[in-house]
C-alpha positions as CSV (number, residue, x, y, z in Angstrom):
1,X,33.7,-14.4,0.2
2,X,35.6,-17.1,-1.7
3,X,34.3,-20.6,-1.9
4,X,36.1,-23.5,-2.3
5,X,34.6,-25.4,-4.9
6,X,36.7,-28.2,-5.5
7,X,36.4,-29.1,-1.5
8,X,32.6,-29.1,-2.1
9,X,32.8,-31.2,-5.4
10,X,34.4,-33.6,-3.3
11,X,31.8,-33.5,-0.3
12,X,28.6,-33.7,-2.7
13,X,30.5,-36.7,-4.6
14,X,30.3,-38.5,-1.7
15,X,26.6,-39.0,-1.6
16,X,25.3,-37.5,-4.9
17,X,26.5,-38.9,-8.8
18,X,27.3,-35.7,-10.3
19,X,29.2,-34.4,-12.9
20,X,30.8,-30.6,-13.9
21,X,29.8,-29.4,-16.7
22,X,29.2,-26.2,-18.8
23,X,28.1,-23.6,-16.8
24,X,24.4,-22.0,-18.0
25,X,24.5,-18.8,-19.3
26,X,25.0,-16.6,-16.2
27,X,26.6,-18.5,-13.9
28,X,30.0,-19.5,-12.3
29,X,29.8,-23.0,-12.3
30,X,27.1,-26.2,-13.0
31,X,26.9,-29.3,-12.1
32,X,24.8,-32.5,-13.6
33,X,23.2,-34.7,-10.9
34,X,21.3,-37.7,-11.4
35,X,18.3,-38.0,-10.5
36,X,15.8,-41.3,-10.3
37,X,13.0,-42.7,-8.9
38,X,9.9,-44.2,-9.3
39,X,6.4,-42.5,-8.7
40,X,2.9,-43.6,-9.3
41,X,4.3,-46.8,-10.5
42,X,6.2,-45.2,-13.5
43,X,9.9,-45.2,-13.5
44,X,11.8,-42.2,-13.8
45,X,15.5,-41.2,-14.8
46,X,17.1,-38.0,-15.2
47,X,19.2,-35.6,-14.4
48,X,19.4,-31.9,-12.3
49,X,21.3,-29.3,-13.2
50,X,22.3,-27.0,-9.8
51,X,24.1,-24.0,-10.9
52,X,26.2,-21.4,-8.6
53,X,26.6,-17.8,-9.1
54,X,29.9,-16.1,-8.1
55,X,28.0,-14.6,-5.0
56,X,26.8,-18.0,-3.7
57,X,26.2,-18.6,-1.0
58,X,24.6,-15.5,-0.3
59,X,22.7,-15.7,-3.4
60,X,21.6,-19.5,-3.3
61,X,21.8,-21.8,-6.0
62,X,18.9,-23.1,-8.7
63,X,18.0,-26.5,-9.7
64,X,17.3,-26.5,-13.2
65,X,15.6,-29.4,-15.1
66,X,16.4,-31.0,-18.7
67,X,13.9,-29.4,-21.3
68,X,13.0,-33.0,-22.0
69,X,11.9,-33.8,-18.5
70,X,9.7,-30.9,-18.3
71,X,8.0,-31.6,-21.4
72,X,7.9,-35.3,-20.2
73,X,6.4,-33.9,-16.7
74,X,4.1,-31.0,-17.4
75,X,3.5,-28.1,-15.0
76,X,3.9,-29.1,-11.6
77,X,3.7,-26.7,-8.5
78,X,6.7,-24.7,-7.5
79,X,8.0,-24.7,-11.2
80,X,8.8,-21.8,-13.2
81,X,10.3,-20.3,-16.4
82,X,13.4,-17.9,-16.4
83,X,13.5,-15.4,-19.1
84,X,15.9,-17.8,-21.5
85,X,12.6,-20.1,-20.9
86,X,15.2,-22.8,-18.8
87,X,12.8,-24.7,-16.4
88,X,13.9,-24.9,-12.5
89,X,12.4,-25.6,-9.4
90,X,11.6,-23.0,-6.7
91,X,13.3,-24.5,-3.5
92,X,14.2,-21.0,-1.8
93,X,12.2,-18.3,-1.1
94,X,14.6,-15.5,-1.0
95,X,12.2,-13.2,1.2
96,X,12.5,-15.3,3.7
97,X,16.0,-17.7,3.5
98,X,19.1,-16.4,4.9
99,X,22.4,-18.3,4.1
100,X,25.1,-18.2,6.6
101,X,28.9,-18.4,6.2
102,X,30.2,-21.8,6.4
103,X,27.0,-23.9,5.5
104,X,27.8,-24.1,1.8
105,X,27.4,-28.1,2.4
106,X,23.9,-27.8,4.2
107,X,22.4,-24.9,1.6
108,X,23.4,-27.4,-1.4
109,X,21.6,-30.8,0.3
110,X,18.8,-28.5,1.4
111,X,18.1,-27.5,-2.5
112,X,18.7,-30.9,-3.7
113,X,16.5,-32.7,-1.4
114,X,13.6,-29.7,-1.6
115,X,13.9,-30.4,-5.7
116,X,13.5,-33.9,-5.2
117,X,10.4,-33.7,-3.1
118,X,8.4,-31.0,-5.5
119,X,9.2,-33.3,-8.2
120,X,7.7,-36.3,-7.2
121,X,5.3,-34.4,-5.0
122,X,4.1,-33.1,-8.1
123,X,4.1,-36.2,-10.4
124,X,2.2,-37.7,-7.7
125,X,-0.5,-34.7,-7.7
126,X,0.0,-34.7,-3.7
127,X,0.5,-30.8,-3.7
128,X,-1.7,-29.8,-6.6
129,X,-3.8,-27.5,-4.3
130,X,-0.1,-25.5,-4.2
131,X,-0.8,-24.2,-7.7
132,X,-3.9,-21.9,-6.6
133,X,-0.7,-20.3,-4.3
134,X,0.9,-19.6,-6.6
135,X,-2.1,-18.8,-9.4
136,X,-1.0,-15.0,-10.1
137,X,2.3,-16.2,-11.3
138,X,1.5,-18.8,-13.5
139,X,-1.5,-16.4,-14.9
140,X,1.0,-14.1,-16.2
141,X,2.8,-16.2,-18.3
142,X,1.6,-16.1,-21.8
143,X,1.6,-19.6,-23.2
144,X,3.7,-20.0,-26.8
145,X,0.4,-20.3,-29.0
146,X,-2.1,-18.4,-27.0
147,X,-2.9,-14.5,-28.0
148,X,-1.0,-11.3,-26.0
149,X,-2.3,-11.3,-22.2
150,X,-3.8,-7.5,-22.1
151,X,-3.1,-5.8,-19.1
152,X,-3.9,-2.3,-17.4
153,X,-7.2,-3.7,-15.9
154,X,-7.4,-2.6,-11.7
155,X,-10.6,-4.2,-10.1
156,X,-11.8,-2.0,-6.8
157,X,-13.2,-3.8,-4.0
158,X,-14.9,-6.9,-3.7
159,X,-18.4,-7.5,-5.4
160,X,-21.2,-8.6,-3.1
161,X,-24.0,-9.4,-5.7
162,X,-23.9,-7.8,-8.9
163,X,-22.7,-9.5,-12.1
164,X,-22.6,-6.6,-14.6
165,X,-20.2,-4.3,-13.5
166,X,-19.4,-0.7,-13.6
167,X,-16.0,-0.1,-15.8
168,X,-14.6,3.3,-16.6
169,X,-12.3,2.9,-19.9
170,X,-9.8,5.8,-19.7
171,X,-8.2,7.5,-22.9
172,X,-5.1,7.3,-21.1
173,X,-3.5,5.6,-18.2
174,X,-4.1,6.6,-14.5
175,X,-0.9,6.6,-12.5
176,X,1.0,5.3,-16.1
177,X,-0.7,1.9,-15.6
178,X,-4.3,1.2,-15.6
179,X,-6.9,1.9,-18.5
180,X,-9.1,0.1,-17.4
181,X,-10.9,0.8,-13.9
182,X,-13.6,-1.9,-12.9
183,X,-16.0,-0.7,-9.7
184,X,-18.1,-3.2,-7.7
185,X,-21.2,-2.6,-5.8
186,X,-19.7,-1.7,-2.4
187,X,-19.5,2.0,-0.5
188,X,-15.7,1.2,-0.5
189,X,-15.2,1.3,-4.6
190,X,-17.7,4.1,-4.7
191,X,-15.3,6.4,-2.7
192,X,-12.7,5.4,-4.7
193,X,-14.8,6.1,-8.1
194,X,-15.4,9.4,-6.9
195,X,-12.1,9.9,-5.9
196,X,-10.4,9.0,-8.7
197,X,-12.6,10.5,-11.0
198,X,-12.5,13.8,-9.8
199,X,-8.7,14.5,-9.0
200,X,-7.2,12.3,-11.9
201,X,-8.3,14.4,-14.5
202,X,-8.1,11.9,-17.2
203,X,-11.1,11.3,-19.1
204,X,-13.0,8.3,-19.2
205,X,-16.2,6.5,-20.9
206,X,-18.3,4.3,-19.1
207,X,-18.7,0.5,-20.0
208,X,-20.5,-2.8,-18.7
209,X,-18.3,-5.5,-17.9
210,X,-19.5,-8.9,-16.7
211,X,-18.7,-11.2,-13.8
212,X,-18.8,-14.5,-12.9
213,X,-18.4,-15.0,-9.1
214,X,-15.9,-17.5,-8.0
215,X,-14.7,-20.4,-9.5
216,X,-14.5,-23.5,-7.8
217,X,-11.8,-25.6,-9.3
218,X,-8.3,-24.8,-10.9
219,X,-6.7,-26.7,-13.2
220,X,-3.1,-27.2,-13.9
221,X,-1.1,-24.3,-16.0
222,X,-0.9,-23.2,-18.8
223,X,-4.2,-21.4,-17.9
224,X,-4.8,-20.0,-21.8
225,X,-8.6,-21.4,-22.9
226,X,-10.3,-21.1,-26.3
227,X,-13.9,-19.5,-26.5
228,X,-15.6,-22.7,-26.2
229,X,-13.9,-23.3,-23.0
230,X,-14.6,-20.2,-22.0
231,X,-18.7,-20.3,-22.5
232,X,-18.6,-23.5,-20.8
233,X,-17.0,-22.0,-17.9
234,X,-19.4,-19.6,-17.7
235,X,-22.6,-22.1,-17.8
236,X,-20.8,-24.1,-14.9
237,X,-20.0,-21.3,-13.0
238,X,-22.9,-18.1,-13.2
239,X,-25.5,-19.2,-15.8
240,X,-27.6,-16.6,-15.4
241,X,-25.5,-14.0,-16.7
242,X,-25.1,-15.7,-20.2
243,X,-28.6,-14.0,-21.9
244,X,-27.1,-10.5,-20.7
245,X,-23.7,-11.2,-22.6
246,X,-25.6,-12.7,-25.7
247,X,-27.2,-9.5,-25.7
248,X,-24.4,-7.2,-25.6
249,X,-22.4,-9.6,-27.6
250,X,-24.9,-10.2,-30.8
251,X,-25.1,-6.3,-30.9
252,X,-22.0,-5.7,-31.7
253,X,-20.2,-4.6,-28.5
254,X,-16.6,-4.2,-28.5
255,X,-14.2,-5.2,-25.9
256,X,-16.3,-7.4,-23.8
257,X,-15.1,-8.1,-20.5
258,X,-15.1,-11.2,-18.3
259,X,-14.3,-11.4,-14.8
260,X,-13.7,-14.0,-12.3
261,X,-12.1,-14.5,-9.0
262,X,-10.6,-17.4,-7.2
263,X,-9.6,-18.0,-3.7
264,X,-6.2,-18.9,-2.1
265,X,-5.2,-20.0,1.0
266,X,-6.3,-17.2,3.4
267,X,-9.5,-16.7,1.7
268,X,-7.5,-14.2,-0.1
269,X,-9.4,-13.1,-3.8
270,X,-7.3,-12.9,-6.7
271,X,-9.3,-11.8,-9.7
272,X,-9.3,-12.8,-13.7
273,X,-10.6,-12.1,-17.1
274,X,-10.9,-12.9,-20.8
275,X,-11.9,-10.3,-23.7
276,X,-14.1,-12.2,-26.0
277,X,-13.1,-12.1,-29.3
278,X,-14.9,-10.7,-32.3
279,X,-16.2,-13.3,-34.7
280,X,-16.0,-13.7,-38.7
281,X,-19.8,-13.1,-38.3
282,X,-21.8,-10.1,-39.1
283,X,-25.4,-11.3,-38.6
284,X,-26.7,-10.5,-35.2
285,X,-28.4,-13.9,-33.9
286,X,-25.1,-15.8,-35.7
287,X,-22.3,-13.8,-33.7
288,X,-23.0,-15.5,-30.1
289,X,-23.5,-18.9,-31.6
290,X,-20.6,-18.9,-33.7
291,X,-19.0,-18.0,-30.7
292,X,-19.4,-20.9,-28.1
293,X,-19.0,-23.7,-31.4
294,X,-15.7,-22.8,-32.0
295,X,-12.3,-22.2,-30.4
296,X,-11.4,-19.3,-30.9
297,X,-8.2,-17.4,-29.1
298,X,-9.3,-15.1,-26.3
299,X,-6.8,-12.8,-24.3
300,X,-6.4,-13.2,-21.1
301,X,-6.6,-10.2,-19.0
302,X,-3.8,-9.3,-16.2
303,X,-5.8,-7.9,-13.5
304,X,-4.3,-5.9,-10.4
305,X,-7.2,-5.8,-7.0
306,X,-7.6,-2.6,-4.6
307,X,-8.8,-3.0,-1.6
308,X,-8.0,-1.6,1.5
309,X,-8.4,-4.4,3.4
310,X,-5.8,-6.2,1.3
311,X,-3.1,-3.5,1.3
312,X,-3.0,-3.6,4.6
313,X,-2.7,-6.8,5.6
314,X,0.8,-6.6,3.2
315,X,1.6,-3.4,4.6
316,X,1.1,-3.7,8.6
317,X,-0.1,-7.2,8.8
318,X,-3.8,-6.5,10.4
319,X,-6.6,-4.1,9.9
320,X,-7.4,-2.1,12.9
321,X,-11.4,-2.2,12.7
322,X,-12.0,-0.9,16.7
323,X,-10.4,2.5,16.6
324,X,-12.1,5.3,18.4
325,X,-11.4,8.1,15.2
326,X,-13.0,7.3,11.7
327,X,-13.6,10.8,11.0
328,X,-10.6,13.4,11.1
329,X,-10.9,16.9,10.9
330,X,-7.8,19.0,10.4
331,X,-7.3,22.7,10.5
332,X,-3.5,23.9,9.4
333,X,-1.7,22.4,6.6
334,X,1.7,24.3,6.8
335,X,4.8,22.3,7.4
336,X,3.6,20.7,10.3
337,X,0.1,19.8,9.3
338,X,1.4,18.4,6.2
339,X,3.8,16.1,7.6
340,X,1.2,14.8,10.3
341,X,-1.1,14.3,7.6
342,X,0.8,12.0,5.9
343,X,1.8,10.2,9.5
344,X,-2.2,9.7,9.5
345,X,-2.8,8.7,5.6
346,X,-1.6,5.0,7.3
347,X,-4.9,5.1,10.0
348,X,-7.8,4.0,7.5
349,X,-9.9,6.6,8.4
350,X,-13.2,6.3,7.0
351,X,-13.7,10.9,6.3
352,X,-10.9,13.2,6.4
353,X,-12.0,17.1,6.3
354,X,-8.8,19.4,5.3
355,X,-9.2,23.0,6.3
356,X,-6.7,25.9,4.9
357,X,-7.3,29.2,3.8
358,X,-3.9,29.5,1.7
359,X,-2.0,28.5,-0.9
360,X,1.6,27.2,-1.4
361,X,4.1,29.8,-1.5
362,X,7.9,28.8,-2.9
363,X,9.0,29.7,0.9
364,X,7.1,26.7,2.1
365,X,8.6,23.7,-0.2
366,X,11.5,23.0,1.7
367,X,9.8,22.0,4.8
368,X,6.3,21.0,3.4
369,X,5.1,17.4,2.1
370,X,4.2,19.4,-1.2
371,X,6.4,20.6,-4.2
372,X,7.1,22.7,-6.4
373,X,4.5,21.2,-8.9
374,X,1.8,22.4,-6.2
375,X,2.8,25.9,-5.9
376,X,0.2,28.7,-6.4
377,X,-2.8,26.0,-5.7
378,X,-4.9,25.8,-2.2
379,X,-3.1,23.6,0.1
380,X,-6.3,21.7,0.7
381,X,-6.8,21.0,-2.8
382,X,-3.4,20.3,-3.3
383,X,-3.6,17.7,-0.1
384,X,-6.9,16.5,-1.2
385,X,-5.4,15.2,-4.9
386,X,-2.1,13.8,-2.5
387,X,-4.7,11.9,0.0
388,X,-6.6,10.8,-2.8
389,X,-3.7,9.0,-4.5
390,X,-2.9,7.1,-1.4
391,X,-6.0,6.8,0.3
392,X,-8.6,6.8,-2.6
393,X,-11.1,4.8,-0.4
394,X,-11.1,7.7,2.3
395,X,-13.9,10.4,1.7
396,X,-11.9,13.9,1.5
397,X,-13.6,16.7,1.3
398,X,-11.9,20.4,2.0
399,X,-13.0,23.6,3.0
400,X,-10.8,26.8,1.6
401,X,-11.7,28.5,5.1
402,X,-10.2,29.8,8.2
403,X,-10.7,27.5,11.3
404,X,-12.6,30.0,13.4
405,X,-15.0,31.0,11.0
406,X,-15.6,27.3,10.0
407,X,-16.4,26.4,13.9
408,X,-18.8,29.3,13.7
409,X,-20.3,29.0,10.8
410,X,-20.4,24.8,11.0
411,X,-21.9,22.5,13.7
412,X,-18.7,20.2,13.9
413,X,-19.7,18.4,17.0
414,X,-21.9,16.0,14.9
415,X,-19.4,15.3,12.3
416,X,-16.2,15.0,13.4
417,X,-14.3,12.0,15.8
418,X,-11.8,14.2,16.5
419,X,-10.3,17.9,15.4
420,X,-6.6,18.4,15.1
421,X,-5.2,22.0,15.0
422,X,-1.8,22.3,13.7
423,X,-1.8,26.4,13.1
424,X,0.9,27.3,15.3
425,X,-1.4,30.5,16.5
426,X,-1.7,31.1,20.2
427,X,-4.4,33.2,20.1
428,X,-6.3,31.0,17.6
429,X,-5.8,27.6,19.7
430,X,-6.9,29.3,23.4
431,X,-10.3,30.4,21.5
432,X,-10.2,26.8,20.5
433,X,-9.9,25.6,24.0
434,X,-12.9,28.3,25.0
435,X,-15.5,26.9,22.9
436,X,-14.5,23.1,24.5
437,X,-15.0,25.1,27.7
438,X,-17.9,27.0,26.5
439,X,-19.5,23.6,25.7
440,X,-19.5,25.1,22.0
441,X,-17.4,22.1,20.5
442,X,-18.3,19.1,21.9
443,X,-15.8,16.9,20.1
444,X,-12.1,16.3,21.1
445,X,-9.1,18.0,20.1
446,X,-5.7,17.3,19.1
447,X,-3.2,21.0,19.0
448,X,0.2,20.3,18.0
449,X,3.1,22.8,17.3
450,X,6.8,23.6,17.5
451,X,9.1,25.9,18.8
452,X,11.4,27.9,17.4
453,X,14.2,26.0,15.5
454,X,12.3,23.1,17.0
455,X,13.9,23.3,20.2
456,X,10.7,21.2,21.2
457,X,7.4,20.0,19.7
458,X,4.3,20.0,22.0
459,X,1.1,18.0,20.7
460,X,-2.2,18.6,23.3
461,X,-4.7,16.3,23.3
462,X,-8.7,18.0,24.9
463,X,-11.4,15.6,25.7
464,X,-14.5,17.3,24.5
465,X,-15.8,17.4,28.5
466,X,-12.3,19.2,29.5
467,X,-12.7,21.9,32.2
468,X,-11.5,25.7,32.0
469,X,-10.1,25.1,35.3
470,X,-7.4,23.1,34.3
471,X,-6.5,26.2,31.7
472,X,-3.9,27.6,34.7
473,X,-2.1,24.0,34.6
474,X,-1.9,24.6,30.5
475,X,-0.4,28.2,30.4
476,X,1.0,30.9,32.1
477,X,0.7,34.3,30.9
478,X,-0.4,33.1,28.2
479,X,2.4,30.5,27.1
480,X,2.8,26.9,27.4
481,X,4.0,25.9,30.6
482,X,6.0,23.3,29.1
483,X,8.0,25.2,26.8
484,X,11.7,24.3,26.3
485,X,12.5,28.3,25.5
486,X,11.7,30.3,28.7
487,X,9.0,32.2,28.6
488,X,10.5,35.7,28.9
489,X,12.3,35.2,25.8
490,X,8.7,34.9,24.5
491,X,7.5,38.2,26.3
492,X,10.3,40.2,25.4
493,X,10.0,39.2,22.0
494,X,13.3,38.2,21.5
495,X,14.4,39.0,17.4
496,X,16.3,35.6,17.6
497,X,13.2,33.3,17.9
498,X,11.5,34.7,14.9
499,X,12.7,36.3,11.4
500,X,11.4,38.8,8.9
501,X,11.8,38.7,5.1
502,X,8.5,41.2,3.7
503,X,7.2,43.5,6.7
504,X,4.7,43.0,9.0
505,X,3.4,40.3,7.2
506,X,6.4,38.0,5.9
507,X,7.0,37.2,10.0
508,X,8.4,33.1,10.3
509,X,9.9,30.6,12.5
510,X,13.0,29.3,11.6
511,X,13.4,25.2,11.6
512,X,14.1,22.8,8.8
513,X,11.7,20.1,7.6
514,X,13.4,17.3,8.8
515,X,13.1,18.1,12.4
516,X,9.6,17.8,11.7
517,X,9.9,14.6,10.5
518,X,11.7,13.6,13.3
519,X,9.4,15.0,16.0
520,X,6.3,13.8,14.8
521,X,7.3,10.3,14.5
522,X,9.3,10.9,17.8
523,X,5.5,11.1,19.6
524,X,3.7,8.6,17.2
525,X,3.1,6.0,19.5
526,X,1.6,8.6,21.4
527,X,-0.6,9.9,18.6
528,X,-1.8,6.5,17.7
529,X,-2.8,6.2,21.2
530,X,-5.1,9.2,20.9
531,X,-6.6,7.6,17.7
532,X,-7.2,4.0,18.3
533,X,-7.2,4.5,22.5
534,X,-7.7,8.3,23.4
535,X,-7.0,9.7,26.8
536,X,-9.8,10.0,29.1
537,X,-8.1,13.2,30.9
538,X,-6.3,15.9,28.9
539,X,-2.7,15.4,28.4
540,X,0.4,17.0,26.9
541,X,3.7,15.1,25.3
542,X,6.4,17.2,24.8
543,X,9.4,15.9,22.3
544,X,13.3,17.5,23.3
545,X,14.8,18.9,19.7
546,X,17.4,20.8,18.9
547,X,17.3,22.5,22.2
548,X,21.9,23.0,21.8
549,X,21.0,25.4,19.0
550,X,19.1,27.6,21.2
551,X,21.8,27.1,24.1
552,X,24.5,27.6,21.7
553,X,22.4,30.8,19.9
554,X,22.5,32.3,23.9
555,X,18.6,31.6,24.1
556,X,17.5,30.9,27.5
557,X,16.3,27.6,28.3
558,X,13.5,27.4,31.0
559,X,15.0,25.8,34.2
560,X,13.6,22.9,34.0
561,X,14.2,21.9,30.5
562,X,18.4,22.8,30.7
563,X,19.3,19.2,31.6
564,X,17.0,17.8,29.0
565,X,18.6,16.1,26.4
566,X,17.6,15.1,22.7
567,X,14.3,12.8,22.0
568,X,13.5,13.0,25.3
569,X,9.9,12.5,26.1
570,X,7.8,14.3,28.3
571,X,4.4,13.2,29.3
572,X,2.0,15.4,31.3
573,X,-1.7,14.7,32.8
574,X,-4.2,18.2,33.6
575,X,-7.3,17.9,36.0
576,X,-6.1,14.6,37.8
């Protein structure tokens, strides 16, 4: 949109002394505004420089201040650098603000008078608890004099009592960033140790690190300390792990480690450190004291947190603590299983058991969450290195076995919350649904599958008490009673519904991945309900796909289905 500038010039100029003058580097246009005031009884005169870029005013415009006035100032809260190191004040949050067409006027009064405020806010120290906020950003900027701030450090879960940490030191970088892997004493950063460790592949060496619990108090930025400041920090704050670092540090220790954490508002931990440097000394008992006498330049260390907990409060904005399924077993990780695994990577679960007997063919990669990368390995180790780099505080273990055997061989009822089945094998599922009957599986069980060219997807949901008698309400000769494809195609074995490529073993049903995609999270309101809320009674949902292709192919629909249209949902209750 064009903007008028001159008309605005002459608006502002009514209330504000301003000026136009060379634009900044990277803008359209700037103008100089005066600015003063008095605050904490010290008088104060300057001026503001509010700069437009050629999209304004759906990109807003900054307030910049006079290099001068920021030296004259200092940090306050809500100030930052931009990479030509140009001083402004943060008065919109992008994320959040929307600018609408027409209120060029208001958008330029509201950043003037938000400047204003965080200014002599900020003088006046009256929003100095802001700068623990906005800690994370300041910590990353390096200060002018101050050493390189070292980076690649990821902190796992939230320490409970220890102060000398586990850390493994990797030779090279897990998922291209991190070197540096500290683990705390909880179960949570133990899965993930054991996780990581075991499918990253990358080798590591173990080290002590140290920690020092919270700190109370933030000061203003820049945040770079010398090593004296640093030792005095750590006698204020955890005392008693000073004769452990003496230790380690008079013997000669490289990289030494210190962590900290502090809290913003939410009770939210953000986590710190500082590498001690290595002294001029090369006596033993002199290292440590030389040390804490003098200043010398530490690094600061930029350090990223996991925790679960975390993530998903950015992610879906609360952590679901009361669901009825912690542990997941799944059986079938072709096309369909793959893609419902991922659907139920998001559910936190506390054990996920993956059970497969094969391994990824090229024919599979077009409709399958793997790739080509993964072809020739297990599909439940494959999975189980997938899981683990999304979910690497879930417990995964897998079991290269056929589902049958497994619920032979295996007492499942103990270990499992629920068991989905996602094999696509009649014969295999109604032996499923016999031991439930049979009182030999005493857990519930979750069948989904799809029908040819996904005219339909069907997901089946057994309480572990179900009844054989409601078997006659679940199939008929055999066959689902709420197919979309009639069931005498099915008994005729009509050639259309499935193709051959190799023989009598190279059999397959035709649909494309992303009607799987669509039909699992067609029905996942549903599925969450048989995870956080399960069904007291067996129940069916059936998803309407492409049921025209069949139509159109000269498939016979069952009667009931023909009117059916597209997404349609249909919900069905056995044994009521």
């Amino acid at each position: 949109m064009t903007v008028d500038y001159s008309e605005l010039y002459s608006s502002i100029s009514k209330a504000e002394t301003l000026s136009e003058v060379q634009p900044l580097e990277g803008f359209l246009k700037t103008w100089e505004i005066e600015f003063s005031f008095c605050e904490s009884n010290n008088e104060y005169s300057t001026s503001l420089l509010l700069c437009f870029k050629d999209s304004f005013p759906v990109t807003f415009p900054k307030v910049y201040l006079s290099n001068s006035f920021f030296s004259e100032i200092g940090w306050i809260p809500h100030l930052d650098i931009d990479s030509k190191k140009r001083p402004f004040i943060c008065v919109f949050d992008e994320n959040e603000s929307e600018a609408l067409p027409g209120s060029e006027i208001r958008i330029i009064q509201i950043a003037l008078d938000k400047a204003r405020r965080e200014i002599r806010n900020g003088i006046a120290g009256k929003n100095h608890s802001d700068f623990i906020n906005e800690f994370q950003a300041y910590w990353r900027r390096k200060d002018n004099d101050e050493p390189k701030l070292k980076g690649g450090f990821l902190f796992i879960g939230q320490p409970q009592s220890d102060f000398i940490l586990e850390a493994f030191l990797a030779k090279e970088p897990v998922s291209n960033r991190y070197n540096y892997l500290v683990f705390t004493d909880t179960s949570e950063s133990e899965h993930i140790k054991t996780n990581i460790l075991q499918y990253s592949g990358v080798p590591y060496y173990k080290k002590k690190v140290f920690y020092i619990g919270e700190i109370s108090s933030v000061k203003s930025p820049p945040y770079c300390i010398n090593s004296k400041e640093l030792f005095e920090l750590i006698q204020k704050e955890c005392s008693g792990v000073i004769s452990s670092l003496k230790r380690e540090y008079d013997a000669g220790s490289k990289d030494i480690y210190v962590f900290a954490r502090i809290m913003s508002e939410g009770s939210r931990n953000m986590f710190i450190g500082w590498q001690l440097p290595m002294t001029d000394k090369n006596k033993s008992k002199m290292r440590w004291k030389y040390l804490i006498k003098r200043e010398y330049k530490i690094n600061r260390l930029i350090v990223d947190e996991y925790s679960n907990e975390r993530l998903l409060l950015r992610t879906a904005g609360t952590v679901k603590t009361n669901k009825a399924v912690n542990r997941l077993c799944f059986a079938g990780l072709g096309s369909i299983g793959s893609h419902l695994l991922d659907y139920y990577k998001d559910f936190n679960f506390a054990q996920i058991s993956l059970i497969d007997p094969e391994t990824l063919t090229l024919e599979n990669i077009k409709r399958h969450t793997l790739g080509i990368d993964s072809i020739g390995l297990y599909k439940v180790e494959a999975l189980a290195k997938y899981l683990t780099n999304n979910i690497p505080e879930t417990s995964i273990d897998i079991k290269n076995d056929d589902i049958l055997d497994f619920l032979m061989q295996e007492k499942a009822n103990n270990q499992y919350d629920l068991l989905v089945v996602a094999i696509g094998m009649e014969m295999v599922e109604r032996q499923i649904r016999k031991f439930i009957y049979d009182r030999k599986l005493n857990i519930p069980v979750l069948f989904i599958w799809v029908e040819p060219y996904i005219s339909a997807g069907h997901a089946l949901y057994l309480p572990c008490l179900s009844k054989e008698d409601i078997e006659t309400e679940l199939c008929e000769k055999g066959l689902f009673t709420k197919n979309v494809i009639d069931r005498s195609e099915y008994l005729k074995s009509n050639e259309l519904l499935f193709k051959n490529e190799a023989g009598c073993q190279g059999t397959y049903v035709p649909y494309s991945g992303n009607l799987v995609k669509q039909f699992i999270y067609g029905i996942n309101s549903w599925l969450s309900t048989q995870i956080e809320n399960p069904s007291k009674n067996a129940c069916s949902i059936t998803w309407i796909g492409n049921i025209d292709i069949i139509k159109n192919m000269g498939i016979k629909v069952a009667p009931e289905m023909v009117n059916k249209s597209r997404g349609e949902l249909i919900e069905q209750y056995y044994g009521v």
